[in-house]
N, C-alpha and C positions, 0 to 999 in steps of 0.2 A: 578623333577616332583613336590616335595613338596614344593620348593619352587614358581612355579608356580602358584597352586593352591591357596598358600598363598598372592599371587600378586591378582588374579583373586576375591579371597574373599576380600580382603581390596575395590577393585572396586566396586565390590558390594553391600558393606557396604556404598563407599562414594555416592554412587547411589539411596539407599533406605533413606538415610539421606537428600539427593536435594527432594525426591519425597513428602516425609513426610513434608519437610518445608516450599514445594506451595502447598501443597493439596487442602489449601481454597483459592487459588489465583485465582482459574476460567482457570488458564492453562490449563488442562487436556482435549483432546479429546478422544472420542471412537479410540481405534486402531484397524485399517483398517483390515480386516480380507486377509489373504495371500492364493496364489494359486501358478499353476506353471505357470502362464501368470504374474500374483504379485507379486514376491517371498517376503520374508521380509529382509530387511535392514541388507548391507554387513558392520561390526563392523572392521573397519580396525586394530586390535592389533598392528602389525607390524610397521605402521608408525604413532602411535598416540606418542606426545610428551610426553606424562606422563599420569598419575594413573586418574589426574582432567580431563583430554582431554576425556578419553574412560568412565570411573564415567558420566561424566555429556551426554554425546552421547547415553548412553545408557537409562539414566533417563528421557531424551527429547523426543527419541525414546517410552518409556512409559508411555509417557504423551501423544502421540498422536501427536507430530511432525514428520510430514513426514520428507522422510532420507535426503536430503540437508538439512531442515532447524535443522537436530540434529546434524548432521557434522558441521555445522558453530556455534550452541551454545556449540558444543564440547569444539571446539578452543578456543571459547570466555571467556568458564569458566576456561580454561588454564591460559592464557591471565589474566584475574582477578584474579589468586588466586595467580601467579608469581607478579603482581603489584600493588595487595592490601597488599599484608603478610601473605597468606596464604591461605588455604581454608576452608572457611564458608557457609554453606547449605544454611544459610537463606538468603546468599543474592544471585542476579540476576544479569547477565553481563546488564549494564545498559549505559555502554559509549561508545562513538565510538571508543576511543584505545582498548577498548575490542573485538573489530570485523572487529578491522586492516581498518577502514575508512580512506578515506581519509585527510591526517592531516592537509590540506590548508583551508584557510577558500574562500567562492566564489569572493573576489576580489582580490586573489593572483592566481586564476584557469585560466589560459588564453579558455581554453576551457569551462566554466562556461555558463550557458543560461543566458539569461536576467534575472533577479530578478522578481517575482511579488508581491504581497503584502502576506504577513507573515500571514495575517489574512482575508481570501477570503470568509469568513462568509458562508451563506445559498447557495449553487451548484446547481441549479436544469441541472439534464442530460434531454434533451425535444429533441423529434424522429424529427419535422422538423421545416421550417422557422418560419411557422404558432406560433408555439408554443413559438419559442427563442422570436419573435416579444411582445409575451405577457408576458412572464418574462421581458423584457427589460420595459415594461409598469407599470408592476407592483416593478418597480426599486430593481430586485434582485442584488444582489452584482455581480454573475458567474453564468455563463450559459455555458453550453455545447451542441452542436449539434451534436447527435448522429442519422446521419441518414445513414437507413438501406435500399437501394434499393432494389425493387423487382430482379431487370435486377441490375449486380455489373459490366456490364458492359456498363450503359447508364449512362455514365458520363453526357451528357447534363445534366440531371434531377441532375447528383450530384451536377456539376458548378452553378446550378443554385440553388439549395436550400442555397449552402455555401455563395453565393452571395448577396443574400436575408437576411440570416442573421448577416454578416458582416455587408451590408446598415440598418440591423433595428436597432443595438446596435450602429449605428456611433454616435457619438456628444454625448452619453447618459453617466451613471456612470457603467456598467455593462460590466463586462469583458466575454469575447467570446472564448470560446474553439472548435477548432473543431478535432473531434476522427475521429482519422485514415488516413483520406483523407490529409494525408501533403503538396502534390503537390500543390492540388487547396486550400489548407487552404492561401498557400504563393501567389499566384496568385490573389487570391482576397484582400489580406492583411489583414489576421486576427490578433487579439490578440496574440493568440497561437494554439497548436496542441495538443492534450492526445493521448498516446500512450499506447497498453498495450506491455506484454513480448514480444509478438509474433511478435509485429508489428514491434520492435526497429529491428530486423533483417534483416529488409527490406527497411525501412525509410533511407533515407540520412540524417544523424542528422545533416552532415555540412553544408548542403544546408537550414535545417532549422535553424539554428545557426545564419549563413551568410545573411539570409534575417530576422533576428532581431524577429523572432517569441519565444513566450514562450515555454517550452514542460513540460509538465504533465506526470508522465511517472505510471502504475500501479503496483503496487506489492502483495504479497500473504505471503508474511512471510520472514523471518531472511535473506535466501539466495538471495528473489528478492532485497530484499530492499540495500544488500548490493552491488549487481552486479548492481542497478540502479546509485547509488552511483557514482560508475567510472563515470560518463556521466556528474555528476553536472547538475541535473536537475534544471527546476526553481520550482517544487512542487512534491511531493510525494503523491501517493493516495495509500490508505491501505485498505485492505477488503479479503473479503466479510466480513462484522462485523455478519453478520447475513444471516440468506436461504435468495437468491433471486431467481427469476424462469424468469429474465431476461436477464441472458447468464448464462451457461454451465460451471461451475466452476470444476476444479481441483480436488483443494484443498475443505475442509470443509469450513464452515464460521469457524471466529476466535474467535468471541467471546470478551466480553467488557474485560477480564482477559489479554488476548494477547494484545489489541489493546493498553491498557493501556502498557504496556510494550514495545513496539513499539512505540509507541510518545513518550516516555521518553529516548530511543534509539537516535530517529530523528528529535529532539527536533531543531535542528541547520535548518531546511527544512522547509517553508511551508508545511503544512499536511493537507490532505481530508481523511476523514474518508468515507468509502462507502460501499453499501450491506447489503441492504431489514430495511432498517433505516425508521423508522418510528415518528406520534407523539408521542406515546408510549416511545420510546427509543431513540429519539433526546438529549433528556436535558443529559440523562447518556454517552452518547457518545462527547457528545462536553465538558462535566466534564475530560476527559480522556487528554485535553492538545492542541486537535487539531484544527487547523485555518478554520476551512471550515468541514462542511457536505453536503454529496451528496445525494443528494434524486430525485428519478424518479415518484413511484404512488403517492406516500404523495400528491406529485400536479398535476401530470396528470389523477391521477384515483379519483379527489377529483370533487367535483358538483360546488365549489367555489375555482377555482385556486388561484384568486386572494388575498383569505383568508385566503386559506389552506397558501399560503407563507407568510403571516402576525401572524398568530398563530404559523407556525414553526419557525420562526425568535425569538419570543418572549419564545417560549421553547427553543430555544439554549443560550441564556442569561443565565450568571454561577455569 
């Protein structure tokens, strides 16, 4: 028993030593208050690999990482502290071999997406053709179509918005995503497809593979980002960085603290940074490492789109 205990206290010890040494990192969220429909976070003792595995799980856990994403920095600060020389509070698992990524780079992946460009600049997500049509005018780099039918099953109205804006972006410099709809993204011959968690479930990646389209796939922290990984996508989007009241999040927003720490992760990825990104907090978000911000009101809820995208562009300049 005594010596247990003694086991239990050295954890604790390497636990409040990780907490103390990101305190100013901006990692920390409120932790979630627990019921019997929420219970809190099952600390597996039993099969953690060591003292740093269940130390650092627990420290994550106290920082307001929901329980996948402190299980996977559990491991990682294993993983780092067997392959750097030890364990050190101050630092943060920061590599891919830290989080058992995959170790091929995407022209040894046979299953790898097409590549898109490393640096996809200014994103705007716009509801329908109308709107893609005028980013492509106002010569945005990326564009996304996210259209939401009333009726999700009157596909005419989808075929035809995707169709629309595939012809407004032909012959232009502006790359075309379109969320969700993979079917008819391939049909029309789009750029590419965004995908969020939910959606990879259902999607046939081989079919969008096979017909040479890009994928965009979303993630929310440590464990998406690593389970998107397997797929070798062509881009990574990371968020909510910040509240948005545009879909129904999970998770919290992450915060410029995480975000930063995740592009230094997935540094090997094109990266979008996304969620309630404004002009206010452009410029600090694209300091953070990554190739592309996403932004939806900045320019749809602005009086001058075509402005609003001229002064965001010039705020993401580092």
């Amino acid at each position: 028993m005594a010596s247990k205990l003694s086991s239990m206290s050295l954890v604790r010890d390497l636990a409040d030593q990780i907490i103390a040494a990101h305190s100013k990192d901006d990692l920390c969220l409120p932790i979630p208050s627990y019921s019997i429909i929420s219970p809190p976070p099952k600390i597996d003792n039993e099969h953690a690999s060591d003292h740093y595995e269940l130390a650092a799980t627990i420290a994550a856990i106290q920082m307001g990482f929901i329980e996948r994403d402190a299980k996977v920095l559990g491991k990682a600060w294993s993983r780092m502290a067997h392959q750097d020389g030890g364990f050190n509070p101050s630092h943060w698992p920061s590599r891919p071999e830290h989080f058992d990524l995959l170790p091929w780079t995407r022209s040894m992946n046979p299953e790898a997406f097409l590549e898109c460009p490393k640096h996809l600049g200014l994103y705007a997500i716009m509801p329908d053709a109308d709107w893609v049509k005028r980013m492509v005018e106002a010569e945005l780099p990326t564009v996304q179509l996210r259209f939401k039918p009333t009726d999700p099953k009157n596909y005419g109205e989808i075929k035809k918005q995707i169709a629309q804006s595939v012809e407004a972006a032909a012959g232009s410099n502006t790359l075309l995503f379109i969320n969700d709809f993979w079917q008819e993204a391939i049909e029309a011959g789009a750029y590419g497809v965004h995908l969020g968690q939910e959606d990879m479930e259902l999607a046939d990646l081989e079919a969008i593979r096979a017909a040479g389209l890009r994928l965009g796939l979303s993630t929310h922290g440590y464990a998406e980002m690593v389970y998107a990984d397997r797929f070798c996508p062509s881009y990574i989007a990371m968020g909510a960085v910040f509240p948005t009241q545009l879909k129904q999040m999970e998770t919290a927003p992450q915060g410029l603290g995480r975000l930063y720490k995740y592009t230094q992760l997935m540094d090997h990825y094109p990266l979008v940074a996304i969620g309630g990104i404004d002009e206010s907090s452009i410029h600090a978000v694209a300091q953070s490492g990554v190739g592309s911000v996403a932004v939806v009101r900045a320019i749809s809820g602005s009086s001058d789109p075509k402005a609003a995208v001229k002064r965001l562009q010039e705020l993401m300049k580092t």
